[in-house]
N, C-alpha and C positions, 0 to 999 in steps of 0.2 A: 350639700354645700350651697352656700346662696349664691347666686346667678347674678351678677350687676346690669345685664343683658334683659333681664326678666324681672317684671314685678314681683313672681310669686315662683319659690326653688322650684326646683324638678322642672321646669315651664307647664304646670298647670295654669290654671285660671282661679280667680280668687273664689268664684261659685263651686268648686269641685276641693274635698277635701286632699288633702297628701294621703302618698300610699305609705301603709307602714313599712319600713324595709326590715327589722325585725325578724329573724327567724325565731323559732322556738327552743331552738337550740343552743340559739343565745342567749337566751330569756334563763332559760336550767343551768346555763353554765355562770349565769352571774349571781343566781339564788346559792350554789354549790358554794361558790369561791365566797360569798361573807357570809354564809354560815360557819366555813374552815377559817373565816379571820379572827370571827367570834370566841370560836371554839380555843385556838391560840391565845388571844392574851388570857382567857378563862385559864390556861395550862399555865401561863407564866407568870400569871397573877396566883396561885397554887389557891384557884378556887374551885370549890365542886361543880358550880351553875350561876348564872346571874335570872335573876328574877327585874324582869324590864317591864314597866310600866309606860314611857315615851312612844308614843304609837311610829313614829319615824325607825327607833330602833327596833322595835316589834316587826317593822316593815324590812326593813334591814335584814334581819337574823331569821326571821321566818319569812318571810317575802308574802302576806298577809297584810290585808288593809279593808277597813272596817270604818265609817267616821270618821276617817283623820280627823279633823277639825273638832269633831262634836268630845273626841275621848282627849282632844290635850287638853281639857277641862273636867271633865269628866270621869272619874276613875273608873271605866267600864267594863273593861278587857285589860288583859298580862299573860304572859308568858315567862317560861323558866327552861332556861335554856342550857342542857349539862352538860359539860367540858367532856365528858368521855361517857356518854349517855342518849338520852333520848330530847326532841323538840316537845314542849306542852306548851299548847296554845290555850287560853282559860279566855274563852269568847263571850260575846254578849250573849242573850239570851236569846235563842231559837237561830243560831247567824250558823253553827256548824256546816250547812250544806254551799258557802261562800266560796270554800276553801276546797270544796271535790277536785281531787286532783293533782295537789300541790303533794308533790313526796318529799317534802323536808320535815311535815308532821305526823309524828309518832302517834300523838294522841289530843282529841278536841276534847275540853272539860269545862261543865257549864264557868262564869268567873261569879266569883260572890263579890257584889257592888255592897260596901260598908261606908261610900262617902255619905254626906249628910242629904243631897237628891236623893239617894238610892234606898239608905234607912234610914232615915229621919231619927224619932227618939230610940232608934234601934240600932245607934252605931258602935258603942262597945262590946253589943250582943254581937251582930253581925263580923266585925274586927275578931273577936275570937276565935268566928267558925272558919274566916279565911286564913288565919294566922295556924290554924293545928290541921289545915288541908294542907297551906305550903309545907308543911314539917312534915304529915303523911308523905307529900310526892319525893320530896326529898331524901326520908327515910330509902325510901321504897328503890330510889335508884340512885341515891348515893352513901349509905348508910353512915349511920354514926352521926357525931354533932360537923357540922359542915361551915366551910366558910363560903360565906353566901354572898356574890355581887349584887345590888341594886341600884338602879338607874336613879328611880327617884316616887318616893311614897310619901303619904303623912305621916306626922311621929307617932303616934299610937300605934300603927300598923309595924314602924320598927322596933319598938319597945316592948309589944307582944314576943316579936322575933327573938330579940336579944333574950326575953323571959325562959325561951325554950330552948335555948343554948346555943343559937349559932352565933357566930362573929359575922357581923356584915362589915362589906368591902363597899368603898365608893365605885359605885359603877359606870356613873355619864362618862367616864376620864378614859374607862377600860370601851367602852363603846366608839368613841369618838377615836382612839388609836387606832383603833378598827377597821374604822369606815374612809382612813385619808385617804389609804393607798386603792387605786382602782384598775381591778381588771381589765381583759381587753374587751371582754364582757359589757362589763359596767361601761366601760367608753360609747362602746354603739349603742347602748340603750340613754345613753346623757344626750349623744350627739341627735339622737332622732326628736330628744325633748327640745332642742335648742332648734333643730329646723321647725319644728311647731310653734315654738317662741317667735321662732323669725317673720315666722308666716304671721302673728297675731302683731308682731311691729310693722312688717309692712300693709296690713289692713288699716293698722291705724295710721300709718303715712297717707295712707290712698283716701281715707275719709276725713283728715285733719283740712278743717275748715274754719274762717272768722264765724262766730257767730254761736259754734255749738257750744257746750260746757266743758270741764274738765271729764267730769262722769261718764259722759256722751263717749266721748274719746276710747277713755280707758276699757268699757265696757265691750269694744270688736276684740282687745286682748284676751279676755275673758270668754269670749265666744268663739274664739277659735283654737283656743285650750280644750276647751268643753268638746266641739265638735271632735276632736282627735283625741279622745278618749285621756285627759289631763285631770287636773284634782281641784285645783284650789290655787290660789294666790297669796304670798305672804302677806303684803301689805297694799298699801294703793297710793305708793308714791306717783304719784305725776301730779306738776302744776306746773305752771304758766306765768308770764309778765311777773308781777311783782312779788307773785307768790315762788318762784323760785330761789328768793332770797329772804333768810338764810334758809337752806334743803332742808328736805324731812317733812314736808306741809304733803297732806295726802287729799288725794283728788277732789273735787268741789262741783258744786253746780254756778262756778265761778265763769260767767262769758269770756272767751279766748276773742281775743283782737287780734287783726292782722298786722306782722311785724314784731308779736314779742318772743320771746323765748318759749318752748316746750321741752319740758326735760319730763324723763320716766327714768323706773328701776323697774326691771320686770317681777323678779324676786318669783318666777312662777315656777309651780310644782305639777311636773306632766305626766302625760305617757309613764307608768313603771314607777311612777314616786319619783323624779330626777327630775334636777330643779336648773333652772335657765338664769341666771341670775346676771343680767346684760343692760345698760344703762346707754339711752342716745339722748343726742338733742339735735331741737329742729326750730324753724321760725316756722310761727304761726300761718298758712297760706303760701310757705315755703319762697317766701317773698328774700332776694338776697340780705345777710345780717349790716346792722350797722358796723361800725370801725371798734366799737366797744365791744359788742357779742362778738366778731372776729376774734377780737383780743382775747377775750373770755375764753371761748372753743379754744385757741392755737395752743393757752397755755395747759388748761385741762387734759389735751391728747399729748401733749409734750410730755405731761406727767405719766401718762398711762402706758407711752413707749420709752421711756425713760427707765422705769421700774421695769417693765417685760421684761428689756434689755436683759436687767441684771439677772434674772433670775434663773439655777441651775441645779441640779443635783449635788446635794455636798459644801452647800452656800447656808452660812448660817443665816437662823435669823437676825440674831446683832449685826454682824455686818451687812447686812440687805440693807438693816433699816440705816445704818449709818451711811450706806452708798447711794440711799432711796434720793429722789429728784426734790430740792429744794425748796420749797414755796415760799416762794415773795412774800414777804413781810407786812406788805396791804390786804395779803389773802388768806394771813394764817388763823386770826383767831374763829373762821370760818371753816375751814379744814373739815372733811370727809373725821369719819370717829376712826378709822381702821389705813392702813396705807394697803395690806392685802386681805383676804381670807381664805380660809377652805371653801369648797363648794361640792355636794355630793347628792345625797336626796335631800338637802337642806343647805344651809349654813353650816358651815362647820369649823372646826378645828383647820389649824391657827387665823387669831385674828388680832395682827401686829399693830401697835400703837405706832403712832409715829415716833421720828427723834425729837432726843432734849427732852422738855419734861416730860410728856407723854410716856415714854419710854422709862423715864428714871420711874414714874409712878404705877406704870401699867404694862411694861413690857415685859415680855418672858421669850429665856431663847431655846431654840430647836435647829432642825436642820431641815433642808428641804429636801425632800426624797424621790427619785424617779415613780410618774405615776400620779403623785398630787395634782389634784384638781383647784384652780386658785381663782378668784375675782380678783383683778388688779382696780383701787378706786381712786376716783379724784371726785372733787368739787372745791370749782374756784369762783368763787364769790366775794367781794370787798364787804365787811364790814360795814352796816347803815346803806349797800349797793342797791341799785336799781334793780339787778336782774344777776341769777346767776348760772353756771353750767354743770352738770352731771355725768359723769364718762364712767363707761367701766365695762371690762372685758375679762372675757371666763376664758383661761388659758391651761393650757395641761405640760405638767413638768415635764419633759425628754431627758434623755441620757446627753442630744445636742444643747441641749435649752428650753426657750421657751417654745411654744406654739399656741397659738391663737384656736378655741374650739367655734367663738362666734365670727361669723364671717359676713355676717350683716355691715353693711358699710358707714365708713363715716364721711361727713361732710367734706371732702377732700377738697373743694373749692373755698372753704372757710380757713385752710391753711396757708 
């Protein structure tokens, strides 16, 4: 938990890394529990296995990580994972000794790379030999012609499929059901990413200065990810003064002056795969805001405790979004894309449009369930405005309500 008494949790020092608090036995009890969530919709979806290419769900259902980054481009590595069967991990090339130790895998198998990096003029050669391997494992531990989940492949690779008789299932849908609900598990292993998060925004408060870049900035969050052993970063939202409006402008070697707006998303992927996804704003040199950026902030955080409020076990999404906090009509066609989302080793499932048209064009309903992990967002910025503000808060569904997972503070004198 973050400490408003101390610059940095726990009362370390910003030179001393955080202790993991992580047992191991947490760590095995969260790999167990979404491999049995996997396995269920695989049963309720009356499929033999899903074959996952998405290195997130690969992370997810095998608890295995290889390249994030390099393979959600790259079709490297996959896995097939059988509803009432064995874990196959089909790994990079020479990587099998990554994974010593992990008892969720049955069996490591080299993977055949058929994208066009991997076999150039040798890709419907190569597409062959991986297409009658997946029907070997398949055969082999689910017999017969099989319906087959898939995350997500190139169409030669399903049309091979299809050739050899299985039926494939859309899989990201059966995945992401999967991953909303989070054990107690999963909780401590998010919250320890989110205190590294914390730690890598209060670095950047502590060195936020006139004078340095956006880059400059962003770059202590990233280095204090890295040092507590984190992955990667989604994106590189943060800017400054004028580049705060409209949001979505990622970081710059744009000079920061003192007195304007700083807004970030952390969007970071830590510790365990578990993503921190927490959004502040600050003045440049932390100098007190104008009457405008007050205004700005008050209504942003009005939005973000507004919506918490609402949110409970057994609340549909329609009505959420219909009860959701109303945006001023100077700040709508600026509007955040999403009013919540999931949040888990990623983004996830659901990600509610707002009301009125959004809604009529883009919304879809559900229910919210104990255990959901959610970003609540705002960005309120006027239209052709000077400057605008970024809020947003990772909270976890209760059987009471809502509860707050980031405890990083907000400008409480700006309200």
């Amino acid at each position: 938990m973050f400490d408003n008494k101390n610059k940095y949790p726990s009362g370390e020092s910003a030179g001393q890394p955080l202790r993991n608090p992580v047992s191991v036995e947490t760590h095995q009890d969260a790999r167990g529990y979404r491999l049995q969530r996997v396995r269920q919709q695989l049963l309720a979806a009356d499929c033999a296995a899903i074959l996952l290419y998405d290195p997130v769900n690969i992370r997810y259902a095998t608890d295995t990580s290889n390249m994030q980054v390099w393979t959600l481009h790259n079709f490297a590595r996959y896995a097939l994972v059988f509803a009432s069967g064995p874990v196959v991990l089909f790994e990079f090339h020479n990587c099998e000794h990554l994974h010593e130790g992990n008892e969720l895998l049955d069996e490591i198998r080299p993977a055949i790379n058929w994208s066009y990096f991997g076999a150039g003029s040798r890709i419907s050669e190569k597409a062959v030999v991986w297409a009658d391997d997946i029907l070997a494992v398949l055969h082999q531990h689910a017999g017969g012609k099989a319906r087959l989940a898939v995350d997500k492949a190139d169409f030669e690779g399903l049309e091979l499929l299809q050739q050899r008789g299985l039926c494939l299932v859309e899989g990201h849908s059966l995945m992401e059901e999967a991953r909303k609900i989070k054990s107690a598990a999963e909780l401590e292993l998010m919250r320890w990413t989110i205190a590294v998060c914390e730690r890598g925004i209060q670095r950047m408060h502590d060195e936020l200065r006139p004078g340095m870049s956006e880059n400059q900035l962003w770059a202590w969050l990233h280095y204090e990810n890295i040092r507590h052993g984190g992955e990667w970063i989604e994106t590189r939202l943060l800017a400054s003064g004028p580049r705060t409006n409209p949001w979505m402008q990622e970081s710059s070697d744009r000079i920061m002056q003192e007195g304007e707006i700083l807004c970030f998303d952390t969007d970071l992927i830590g510790p365990y795969g578990y993503c921190a996804d927490i959004s502040r704003a600050w003045t440049v040199g932390h100098v007190p805001p104008t009457a405008e950026q007050r205004k700005l902030y008050r209504l942003a955080h009005e939005q973000i405790q507004h919506n918490m409020d609402l949110l409970r076990p057994g609340l549909s999404h329609r009505e959420f979004v219909e009860r959701s906090w109303d945006i001023p009509a100077a700040y709508l066609h600026n509007r955040y894309c999403c009013v919540v989302h999931g949040v888990g080793l990623a983004d996830e499932y659901p990600a509610l449009a707002h009301k009125g048209a959004d809604w009529a064009s883009s919304g879809y309903d559900g229910v919210f369930e104990e255990n959901m992990v959610l970003c609540v967002e705002s960005y309120i910025g006027e239209q052709g405005g000077a400057e605008g503000i970024k809020l947003e808060q990772q909270v976890l569904i209760t059987r009471d309500g809502c509860q707050a997972l980031s405890h990083y503070p907000w400008q409480d004198d700006w309200l």
